[in-house]
C-alpha positions in Angstrom: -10.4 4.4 27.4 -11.5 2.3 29.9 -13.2 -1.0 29.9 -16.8 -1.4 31.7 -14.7 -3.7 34.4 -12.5 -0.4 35.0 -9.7 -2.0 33.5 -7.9 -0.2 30.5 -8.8 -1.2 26.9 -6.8 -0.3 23.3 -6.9 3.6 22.6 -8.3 2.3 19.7 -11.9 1.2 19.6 -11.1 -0.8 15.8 -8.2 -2.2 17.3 -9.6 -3.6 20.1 -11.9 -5.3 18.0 -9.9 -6.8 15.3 -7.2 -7.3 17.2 -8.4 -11.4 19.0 -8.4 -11.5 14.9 -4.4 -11.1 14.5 -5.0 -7.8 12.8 -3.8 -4.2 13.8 -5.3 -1.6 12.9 -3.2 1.9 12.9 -3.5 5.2 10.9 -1.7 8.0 9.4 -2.4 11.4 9.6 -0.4 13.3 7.1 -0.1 16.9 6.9 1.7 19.1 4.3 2.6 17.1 2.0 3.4 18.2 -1.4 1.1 17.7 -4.1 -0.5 19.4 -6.7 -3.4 20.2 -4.8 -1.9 22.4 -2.4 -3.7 24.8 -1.5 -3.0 29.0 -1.7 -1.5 30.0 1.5 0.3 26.6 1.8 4.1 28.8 1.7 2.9 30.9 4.7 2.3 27.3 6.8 5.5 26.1 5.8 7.2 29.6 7.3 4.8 29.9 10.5 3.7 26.7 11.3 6.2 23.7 10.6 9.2 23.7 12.3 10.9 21.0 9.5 10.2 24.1 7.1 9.1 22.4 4.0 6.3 19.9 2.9 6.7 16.7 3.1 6.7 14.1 -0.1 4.4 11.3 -0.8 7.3 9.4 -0.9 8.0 10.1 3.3 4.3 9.2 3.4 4.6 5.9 1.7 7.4 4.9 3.7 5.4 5.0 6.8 3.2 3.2 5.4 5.2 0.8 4.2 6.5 0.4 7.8 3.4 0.0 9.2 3.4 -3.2 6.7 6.4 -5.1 7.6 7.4 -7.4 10.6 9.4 -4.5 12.5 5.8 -2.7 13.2 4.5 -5.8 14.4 3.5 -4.9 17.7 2.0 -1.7 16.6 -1.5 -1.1 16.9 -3.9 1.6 18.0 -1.8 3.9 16.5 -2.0 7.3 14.7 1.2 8.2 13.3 1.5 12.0 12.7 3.5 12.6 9.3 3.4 17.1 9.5 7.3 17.9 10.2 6.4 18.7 13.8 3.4 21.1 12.9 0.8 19.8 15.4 4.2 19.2 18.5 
């Protein structure tokens, strides 16, 4: 994005906003994941589609988002974390 002074803003319109706030805004964008509203079909993804070749757990999800929590992500923001074993590389 770019900023009306032609300068370059957050990739993030949220972000940019709460950022001056001293909060970061990122998201998560899980794919697979195994759960038991998986939907018919689901194997044939895993096969074709996802190089990792096999869902991922909530647990894999959680742990991102704890990440995204502690002091190490700090300087993340304006961020969408893809969490799909490499199915949307």
């Amino acid at each position: 994005m770019r900023r009306a002074d032609g300068g370059a803003s957050s990739s993030s319109p949220a972000a940019e906003l709460v950022d001056p706030l001293g909060v970061r805004v990122n998201a998560i964008a899980p794919g697979e994941i195994r759960t038991d509203i998986l939907s018919p079909g689901t194997e044939k993804i895993v096969e074709e589609q996802i190089p990792m070749r096999r869902l991922g757990t909530p647990d894999e999800v959680a742990d991102v988002i704890h990440f995204l929590c502690e002091k190490g992500s700090s300087y993340v923001s304006g961020a969408e974390i893809q969490i799909n074993g490499g199915q949307h590389v």
